[in-house]
Structures are given as C-alpha cells and as structure tokens.
N, C-alpha and C positions, 0 to 999 in steps of 0.2 A: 235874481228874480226879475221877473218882465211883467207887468199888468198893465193889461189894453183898458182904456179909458171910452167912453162914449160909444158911441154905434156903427161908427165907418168899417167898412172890409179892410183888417189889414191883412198882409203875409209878413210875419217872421221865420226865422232861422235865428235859431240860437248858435249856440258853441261846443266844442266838443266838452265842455267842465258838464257836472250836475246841476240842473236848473228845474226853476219852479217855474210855469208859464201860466199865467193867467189872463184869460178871453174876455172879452167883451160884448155888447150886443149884438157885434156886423156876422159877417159870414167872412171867418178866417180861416190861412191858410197855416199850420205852425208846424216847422222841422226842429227836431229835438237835435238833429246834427249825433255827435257821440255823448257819451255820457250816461248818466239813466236819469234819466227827465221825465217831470210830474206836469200835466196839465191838471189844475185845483180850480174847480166848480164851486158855485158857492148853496148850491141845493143835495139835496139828496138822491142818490143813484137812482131810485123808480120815475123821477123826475125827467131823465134825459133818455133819450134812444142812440142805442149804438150800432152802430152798420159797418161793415167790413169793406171797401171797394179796391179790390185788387192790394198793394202793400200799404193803404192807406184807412184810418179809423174815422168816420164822422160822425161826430157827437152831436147832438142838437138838445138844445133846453127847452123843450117842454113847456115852460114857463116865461121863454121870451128874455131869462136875466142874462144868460152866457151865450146867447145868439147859436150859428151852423159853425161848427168849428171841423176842418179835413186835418186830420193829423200824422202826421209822417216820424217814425224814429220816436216814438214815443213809448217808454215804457211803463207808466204808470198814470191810470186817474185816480184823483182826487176827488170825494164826491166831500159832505159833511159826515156821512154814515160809513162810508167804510174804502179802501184804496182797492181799486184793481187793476191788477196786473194785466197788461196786452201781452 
C-alpha cells in the first residue's frame, strides 16, 4: 500500500505485485506497473469524474480531497460505495 500525503504533484509507479495506491490533494501521475491495482478514494463515486485519455484514466475529486489523479495500468477504483473496474 502507498498513500500520498499533502498536496504536492507527485508521480508513482508501483510494482508488478497487487497494490493499494492512495492519492492525495496534488495533481498525480500513478502506473499500477503489473499486478491488479486499486487506486482507493476516500469519497463516493458521484463525487469524482472520470475521463478516458488515450490508455490512460483521470480521475478528479470533485470535492478537492483526492486532487487530479492520470492513472495508467490500473485495474480497479475504489470509491466508499462501490469498486469499478477499468
């Protein structure tokens, strides 16, 4: 499990194991690499918008808590209501 702290932009890349990745306020960049990887929101799915950009998901909160997040290699979010699959 990896959770970003404060507001700065960061980029990760995990590993190819199974990982939890959790964002923070900035505008991040996060490769799930292999595995089947959860990026875990701490609102609920009507909350967030999701947008497609070529092989990549970006997720944005709504609300300001989980900041712009581009997400590559990721198979699963996490919202509080319910998991969905990319």
């Amino acid at each position: 499990m990896i959770t970003l702290t404060g507001d700065k932009n960061i980029d990760i890349v995990a590993n190819d194991n199974d990982n939890i990745l959790i964002p923070n306020k900035g505008k991040n960049k996060i490769d799930g690499l292999g595995g089947k990887d959860i990026v875990q929101f701490s609102g609920e799915s009507t909350e967030y918008t999701i947008t497609k950009d070529g092989d990549n998901y970006i997720v944005t909160d709504q609300k300001g808590r989980d900041g712009e997040n581009t997400l590559t290699n990721i198979e699963i979010l996490r919202f509080t209501d319910i998991d969905k699959s990319l």
